[in-house]
C-alpha positions as CSV (number, residue, x, y, z in Angstrom):
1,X,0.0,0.0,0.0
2,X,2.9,2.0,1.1
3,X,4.0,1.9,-3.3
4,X,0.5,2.8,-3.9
5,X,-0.5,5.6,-2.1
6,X,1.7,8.0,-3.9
7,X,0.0,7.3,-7.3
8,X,-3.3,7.5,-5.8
9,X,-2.7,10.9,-4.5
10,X,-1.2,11.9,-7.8
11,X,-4.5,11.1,-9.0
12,X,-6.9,13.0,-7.0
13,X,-4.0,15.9,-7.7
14,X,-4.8,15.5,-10.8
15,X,-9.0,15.9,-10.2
16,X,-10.0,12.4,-9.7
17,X,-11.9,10.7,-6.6
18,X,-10.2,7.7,-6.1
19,X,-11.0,4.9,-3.1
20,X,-9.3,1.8,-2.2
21,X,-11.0,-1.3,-1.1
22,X,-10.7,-2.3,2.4
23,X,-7.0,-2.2,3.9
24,X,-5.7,-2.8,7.2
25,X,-5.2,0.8,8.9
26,X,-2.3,-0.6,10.5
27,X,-0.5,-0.8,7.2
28,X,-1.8,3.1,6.2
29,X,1.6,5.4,6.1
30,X,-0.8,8.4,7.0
31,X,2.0,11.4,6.4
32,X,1.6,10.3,2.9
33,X,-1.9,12.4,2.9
34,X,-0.3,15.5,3.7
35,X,-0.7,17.0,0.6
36,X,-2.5,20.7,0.3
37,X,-4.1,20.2,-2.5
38,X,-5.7,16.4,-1.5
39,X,-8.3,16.0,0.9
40,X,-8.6,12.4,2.3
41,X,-11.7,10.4,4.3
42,X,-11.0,7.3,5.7
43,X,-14.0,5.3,6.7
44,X,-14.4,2.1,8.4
45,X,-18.2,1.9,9.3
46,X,-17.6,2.2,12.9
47,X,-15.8,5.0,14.9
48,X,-12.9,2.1,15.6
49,X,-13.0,0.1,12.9
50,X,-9.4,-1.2,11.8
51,X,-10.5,-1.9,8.2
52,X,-10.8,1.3,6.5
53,X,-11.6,2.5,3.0
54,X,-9.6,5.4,2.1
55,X,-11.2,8.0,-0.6
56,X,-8.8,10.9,-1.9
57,X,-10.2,14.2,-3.7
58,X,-9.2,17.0,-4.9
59,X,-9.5,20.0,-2.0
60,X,-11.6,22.0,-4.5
61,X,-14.4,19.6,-4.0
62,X,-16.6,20.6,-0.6
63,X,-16.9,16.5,0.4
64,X,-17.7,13.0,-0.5
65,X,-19.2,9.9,0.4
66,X,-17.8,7.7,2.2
67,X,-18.8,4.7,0.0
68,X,-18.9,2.5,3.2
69,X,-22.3,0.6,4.0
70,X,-23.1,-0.6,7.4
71,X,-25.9,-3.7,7.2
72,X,-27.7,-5.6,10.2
73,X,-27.9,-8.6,9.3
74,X,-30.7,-10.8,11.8
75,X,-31.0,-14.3,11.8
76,X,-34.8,-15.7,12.0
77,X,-35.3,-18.3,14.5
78,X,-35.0,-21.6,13.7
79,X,-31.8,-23.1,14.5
80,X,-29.1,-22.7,17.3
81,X,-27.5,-19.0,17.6
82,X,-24.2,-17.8,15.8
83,X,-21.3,-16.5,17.2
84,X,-19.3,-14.4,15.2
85,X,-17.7,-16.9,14.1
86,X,-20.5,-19.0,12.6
87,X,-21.8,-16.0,10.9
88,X,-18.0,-15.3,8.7
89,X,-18.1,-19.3,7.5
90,X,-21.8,-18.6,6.3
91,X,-20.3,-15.3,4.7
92,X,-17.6,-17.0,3.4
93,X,-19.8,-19.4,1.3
94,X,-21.3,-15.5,-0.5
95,X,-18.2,-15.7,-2.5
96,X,-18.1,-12.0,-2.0
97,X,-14.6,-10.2,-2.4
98,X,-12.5,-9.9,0.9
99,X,-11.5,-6.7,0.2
100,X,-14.9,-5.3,-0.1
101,X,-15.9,-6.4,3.5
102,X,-14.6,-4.7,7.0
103,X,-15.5,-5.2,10.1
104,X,-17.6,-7.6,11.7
105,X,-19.3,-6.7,15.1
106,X,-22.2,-9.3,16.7
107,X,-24.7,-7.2,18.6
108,X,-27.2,-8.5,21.5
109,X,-29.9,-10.4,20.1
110,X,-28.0,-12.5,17.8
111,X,-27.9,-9.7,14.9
112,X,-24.8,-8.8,13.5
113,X,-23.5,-5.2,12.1
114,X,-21.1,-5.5,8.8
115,X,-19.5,-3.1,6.7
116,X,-19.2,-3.3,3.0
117,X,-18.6,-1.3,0.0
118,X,-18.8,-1.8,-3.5
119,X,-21.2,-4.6,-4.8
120,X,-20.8,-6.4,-2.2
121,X,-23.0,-3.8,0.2
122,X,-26.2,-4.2,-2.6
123,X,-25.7,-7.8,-2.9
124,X,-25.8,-8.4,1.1
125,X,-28.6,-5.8,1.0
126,X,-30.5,-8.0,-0.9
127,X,-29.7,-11.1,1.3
128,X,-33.2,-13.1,2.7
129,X,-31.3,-16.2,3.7
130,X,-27.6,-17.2,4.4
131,X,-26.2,-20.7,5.3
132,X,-30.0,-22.2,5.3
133,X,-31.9,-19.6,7.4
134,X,-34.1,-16.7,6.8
135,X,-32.4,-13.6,7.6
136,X,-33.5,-9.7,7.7
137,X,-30.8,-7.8,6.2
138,X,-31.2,-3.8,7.4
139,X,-28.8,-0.9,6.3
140,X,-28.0,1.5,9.2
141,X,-26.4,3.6,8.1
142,X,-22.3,4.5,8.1
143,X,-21.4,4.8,11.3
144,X,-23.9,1.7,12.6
145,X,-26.2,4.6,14.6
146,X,-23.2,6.7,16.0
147,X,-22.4,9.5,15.4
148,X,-19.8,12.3,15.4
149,X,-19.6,15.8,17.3
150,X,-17.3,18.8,17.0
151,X,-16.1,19.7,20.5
152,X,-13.4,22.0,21.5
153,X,-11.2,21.3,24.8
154,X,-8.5,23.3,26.7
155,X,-5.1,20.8,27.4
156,X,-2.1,21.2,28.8
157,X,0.1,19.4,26.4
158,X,-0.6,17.6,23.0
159,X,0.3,14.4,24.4
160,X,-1.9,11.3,23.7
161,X,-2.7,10.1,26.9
162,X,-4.2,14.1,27.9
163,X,-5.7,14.5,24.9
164,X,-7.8,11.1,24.5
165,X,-8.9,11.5,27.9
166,X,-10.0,15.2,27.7
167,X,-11.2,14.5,24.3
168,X,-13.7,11.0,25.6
169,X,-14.2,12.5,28.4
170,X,-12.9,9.8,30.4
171,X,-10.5,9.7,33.1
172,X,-6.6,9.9,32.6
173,X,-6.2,6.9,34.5
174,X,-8.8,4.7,32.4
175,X,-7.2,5.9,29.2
176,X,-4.1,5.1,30.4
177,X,-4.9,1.3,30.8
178,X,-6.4,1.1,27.6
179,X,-3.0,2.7,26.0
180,X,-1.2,-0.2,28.2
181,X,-3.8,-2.6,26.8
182,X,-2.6,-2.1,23.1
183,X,-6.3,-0.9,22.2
184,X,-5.7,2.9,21.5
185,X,-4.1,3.5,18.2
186,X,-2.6,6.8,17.1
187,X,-2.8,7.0,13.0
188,X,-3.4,2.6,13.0
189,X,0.1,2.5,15.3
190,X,-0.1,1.4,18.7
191,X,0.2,4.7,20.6
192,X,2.6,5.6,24.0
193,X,1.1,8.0,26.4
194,X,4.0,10.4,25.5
195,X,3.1,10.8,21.7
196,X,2.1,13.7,20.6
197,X,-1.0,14.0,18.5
198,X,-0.9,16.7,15.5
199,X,-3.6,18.8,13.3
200,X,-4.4,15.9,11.0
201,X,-4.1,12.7,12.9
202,X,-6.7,10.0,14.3
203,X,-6.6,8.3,17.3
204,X,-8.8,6.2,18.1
205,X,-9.7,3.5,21.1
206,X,-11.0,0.3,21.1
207,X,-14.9,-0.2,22.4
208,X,-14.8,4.0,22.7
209,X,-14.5,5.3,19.4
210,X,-12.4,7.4,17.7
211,X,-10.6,11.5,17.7
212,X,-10.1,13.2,14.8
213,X,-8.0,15.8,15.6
214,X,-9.0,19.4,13.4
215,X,-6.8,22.1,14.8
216,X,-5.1,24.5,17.5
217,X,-7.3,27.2,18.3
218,X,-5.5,28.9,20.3
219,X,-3.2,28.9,23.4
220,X,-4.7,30.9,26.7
221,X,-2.4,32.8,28.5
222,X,-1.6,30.3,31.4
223,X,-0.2,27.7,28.5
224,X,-2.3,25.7,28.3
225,X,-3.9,24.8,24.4
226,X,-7.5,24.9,23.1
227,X,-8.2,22.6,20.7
228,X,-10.8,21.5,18.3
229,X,-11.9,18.1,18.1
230,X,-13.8,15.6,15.8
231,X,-14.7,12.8,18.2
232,X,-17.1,10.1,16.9
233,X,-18.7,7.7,19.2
């Protein structure tokens, strides 16, 4: 991807939209995007999703879709329940591209949220039975129900572990555990508390969401920073 990314900004450079199928975030070289003339989107379906699409434009254009589907997909009664598990071998059996499937969540009730893009979102869409059951396949929209909010925040330093926590709105402590934990991820790395998060980066947290982080306001006069976040939940 790393080979690839350069063209694909060249493109949208040049005036194209151009998306990618599903790719690991992890292997996303991020700096890459820093281009002034490029805007880029990268959307998983859900605020921590580690399958991503990425879609570049050119800066002239005010915004794009995503091209990400999220689908409920319910089981009927009438046989024992899935795990996760059992639902991916049934999915497996669709034939459907890898790379136009992300992330798999199972939700209470035995229903299970997917996210898909390009024919594979209309063809599971369409789905009224999978491995020999009747199912009920709903679309919910990008962000499976969550949504995003604007907020700004005052911090004392850019570091990650300040920032995530003032930006959740969780304590330092907790965030700190989940850093330890390997489930907070500054631009798809595993983050340290010490990093420092920059106008442009993501960093998001497993079973919390995820920060996009727009700009420096301003700085007040005790130091400290006010900052303006994108944080989806």
């Amino acid at each position: 991807m790393k080979q690839k990314l350069p063209t694909l900004v060249a493109q949208a450079r040049g005036g194209r939209v151009v998306r990618t199928p599903f790719l690991d975030g992890d292997d996303l070289d991020r700096r890459l995007l820093q281009d002034d003339e490029v805007r880029s989107m990268l959307a998983g379906g859900f605020p921590d999703a580690r399958r991503v699409v990425l879609t570049l434009y050119p800066a002239h254009i005010p915004e794009v879709d995503s091209g990400v589907t999220v689908l409920r997909v319910t089981p009927q009664a009438g046989g024992p329940p899935w795990d996760v598990q059992d639902f991916m071998v049934q999915l497996r059996r669709l034939n459907l591209p890898e790379d136009q499937l992300g992330d798999v969540r199972e939700e209470r009730g035995g229903s299970f949220l997917i996210a898909a893009t390009g024919k594979a979102a209309p063809t599971l869409a369409a789905l009224t039975e999978l491995g020999g059951r009747e199912v009920e396949v709903e679309e919910v929209g990008e962000t499976a129900g969550r949504g995003s909010k604007i907020r700004e925040v005052v911090v004392p330093s850019m570091r990650v572990d300040v920032v995530g926590a003032k930006g959740f709105g969780v304590s330092r402590a907790y965030f700190q555990q989940g850093i330890d934990g390997g489930k907070v991820r500054l631009n798809g790395q595993p983050a340290r508390a010490s990093s420092e998060i920059r106008e442009g980066d993501s960093l998001s947290a497993e079973g919390i969401g995820r920060i996009d982080f727009k700009r420096v306001v301003n700085e007040t006069r005790r130091g400290n920073f006010k900052v303006e976040l994108e944080v989806h939940r």
